[in-house]
C-alpha positions as CSV (number, residue, x, y, z in Angstrom):
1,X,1.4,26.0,36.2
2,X,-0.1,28.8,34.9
3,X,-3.8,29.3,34.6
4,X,-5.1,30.3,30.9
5,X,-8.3,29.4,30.9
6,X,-11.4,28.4,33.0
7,X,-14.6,26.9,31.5
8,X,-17.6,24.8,33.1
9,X,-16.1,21.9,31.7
10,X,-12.7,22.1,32.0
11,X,-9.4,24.6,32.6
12,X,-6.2,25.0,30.7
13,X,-3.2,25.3,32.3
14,X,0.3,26.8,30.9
15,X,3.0,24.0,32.2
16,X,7.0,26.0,32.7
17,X,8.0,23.5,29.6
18,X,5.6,25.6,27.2
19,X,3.3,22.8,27.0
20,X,-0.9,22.5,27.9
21,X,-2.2,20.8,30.4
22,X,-6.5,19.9,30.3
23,X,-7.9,19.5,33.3
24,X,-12.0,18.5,33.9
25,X,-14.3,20.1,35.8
26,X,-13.8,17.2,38.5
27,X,-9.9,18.0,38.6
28,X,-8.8,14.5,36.4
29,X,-6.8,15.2,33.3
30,X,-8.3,15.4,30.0
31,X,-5.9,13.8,27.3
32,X,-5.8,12.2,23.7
33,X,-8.2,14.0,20.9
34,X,-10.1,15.6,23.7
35,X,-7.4,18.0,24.4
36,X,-6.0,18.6,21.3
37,X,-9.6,19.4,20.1
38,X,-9.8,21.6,22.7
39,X,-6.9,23.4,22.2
40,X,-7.4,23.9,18.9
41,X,-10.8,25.5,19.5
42,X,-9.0,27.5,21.8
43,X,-6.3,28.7,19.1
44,X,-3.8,27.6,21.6
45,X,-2.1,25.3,19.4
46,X,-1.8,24.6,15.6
47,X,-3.1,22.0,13.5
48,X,-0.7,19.8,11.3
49,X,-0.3,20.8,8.1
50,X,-1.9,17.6,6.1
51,X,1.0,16.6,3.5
52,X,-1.0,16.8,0.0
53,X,0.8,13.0,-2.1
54,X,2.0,14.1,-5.6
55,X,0.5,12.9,-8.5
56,X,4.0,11.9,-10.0
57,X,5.2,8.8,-8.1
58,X,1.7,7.5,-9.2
59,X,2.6,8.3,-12.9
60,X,6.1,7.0,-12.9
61,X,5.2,3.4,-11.1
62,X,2.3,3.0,-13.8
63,X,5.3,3.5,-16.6
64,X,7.6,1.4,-14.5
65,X,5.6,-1.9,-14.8
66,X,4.6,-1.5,-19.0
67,X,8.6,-1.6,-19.4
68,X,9.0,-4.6,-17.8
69,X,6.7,-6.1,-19.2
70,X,8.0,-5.0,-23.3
71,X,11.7,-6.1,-21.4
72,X,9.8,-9.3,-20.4
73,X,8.6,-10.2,-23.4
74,X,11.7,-9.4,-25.3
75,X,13.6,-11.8,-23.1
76,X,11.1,-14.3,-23.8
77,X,11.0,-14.1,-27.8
78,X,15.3,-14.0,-27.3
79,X,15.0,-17.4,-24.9
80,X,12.8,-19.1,-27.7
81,X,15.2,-18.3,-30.6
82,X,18.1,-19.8,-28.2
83,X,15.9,-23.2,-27.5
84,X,15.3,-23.3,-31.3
85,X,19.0,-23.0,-32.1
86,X,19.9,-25.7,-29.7
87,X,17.5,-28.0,-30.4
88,X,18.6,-27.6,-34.5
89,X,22.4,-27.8,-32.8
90,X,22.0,-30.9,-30.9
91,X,19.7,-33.1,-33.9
92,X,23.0,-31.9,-36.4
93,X,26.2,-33.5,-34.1
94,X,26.6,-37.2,-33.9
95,X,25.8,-38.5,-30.4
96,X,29.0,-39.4,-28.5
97,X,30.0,-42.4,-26.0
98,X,29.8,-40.9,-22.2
99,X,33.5,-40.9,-21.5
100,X,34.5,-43.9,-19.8
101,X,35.2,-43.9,-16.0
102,X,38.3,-45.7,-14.9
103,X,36.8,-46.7,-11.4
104,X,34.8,-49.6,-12.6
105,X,37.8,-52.0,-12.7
């Protein structure tokens, strides 16, 4: 490993694969935020970029939910003139005899 950097705290090593290695001032390894925080103060390694969320999902799922409901309510004001129809249907035809099963003799 190559040396980069030596502090009172700690000292960065270069590993062959390109990649950082902490160590503290009592030789054990210095990992997790630690290190990256470190590194960064260092300008050794770059910060991920912080993806900004677009406004336009947000805008289109607030539109998606007000159609359903007009397609809602449209399917229930269709379903209510269907019950009324049948209802007018079924009080208009004569009642019929259930047809007769032949397995009762």
């Amino acid at each position: 490993m190559k040396l980069i950097m030596r502090t009172d705290d700690y000292t960065i090593y270069q590993r062959r694969d390109s990649r950082y290695a902490v160590q503290g001032a009592n030789k054990t390894p210095i990992n997790g935020d630690e290190k990256v925080a470190i590194l960064l103060k260092h300008e050794l390694v770059k910060a991920p970029e912080i993806k900004q969320p677009e406004p336009e999902p947000e805008a289109a799922a607030e539109e998606a939910p007000a159609a359903e409901e007009t397609l809602a309510d449209d399917a229930s004001a269709e379903t209510e003139t269907e019950t009324e129809t049948e209802t007018e249907t079924t009080a208009e035809a004569p009642a019929e005899d259930p047809p007769a099963d032949d397995e009762a003799s």
